[in-house]
MIROMAR-833952 format. One record per residue (C-alpha): z negated, x, y; residue in three letters. Coordinates in steps of 0.25 Angstrom, whole numbers, plus 5000, padded with zeros to 4 digits. Layout:
// residues N
ZXYALA...
END
This chain:
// residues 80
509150325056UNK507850405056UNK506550345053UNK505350375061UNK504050405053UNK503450305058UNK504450195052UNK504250305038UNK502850285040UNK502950135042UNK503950105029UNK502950185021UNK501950085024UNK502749975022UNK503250045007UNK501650065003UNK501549925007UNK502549885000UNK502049964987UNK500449924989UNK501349764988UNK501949784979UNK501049824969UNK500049754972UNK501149634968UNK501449684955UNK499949704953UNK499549554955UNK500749524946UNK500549614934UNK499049664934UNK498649494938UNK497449504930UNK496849644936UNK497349594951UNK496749464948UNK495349524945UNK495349614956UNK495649504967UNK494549414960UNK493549544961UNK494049574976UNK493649434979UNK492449444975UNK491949594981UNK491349594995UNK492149605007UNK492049745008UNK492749774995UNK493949704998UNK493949785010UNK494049905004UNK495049854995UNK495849835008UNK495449945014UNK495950045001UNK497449954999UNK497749965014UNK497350115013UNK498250145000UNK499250085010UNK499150165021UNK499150285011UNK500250235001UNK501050215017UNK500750335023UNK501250415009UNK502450335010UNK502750355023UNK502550505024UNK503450515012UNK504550445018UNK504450525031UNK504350665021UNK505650615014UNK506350585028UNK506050725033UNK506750805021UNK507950695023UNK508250775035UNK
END
């Protein structure tokens, strides 16, 4: 079955989502003491600053999904 590149594009967001989740669980689980400190400063920092923090994780997304997905639809192209 051939896969659009849309649905390549699609499953290399879902991958970097699955990444960025992934590590950010094994970060809160092994690194507790730096995670802790960094979630008791971002609760203390303006509005702003947690702003650009989400602004700069949902951009590492869009970077770390579009990489992906251009590189699966590079690897279905030699396949042929």
């Amino acid at each position: 079955m051939e896969k659009t590149k849309l649905r390549r594009l699609k499953e290399g967001f879902f991958y970097a989502l699955l990444f960025i989740g992934f590590n950010g669980i094994k970060n809160l689980i092994f690194d507790y003491g730096e995670t802790s400190q960094l979630f008791r400063e971002l609760s203390h920092a303006p509005k702003n600053v947690v702003g650009i923090v989400t602004l700069a994780i949902l951009g590492l997304w869009l970077f770390i999904g579009l990489l992906v997905g251009l590189l699966l639809i590079v690897t279905d192209i030699f396949k042929r």
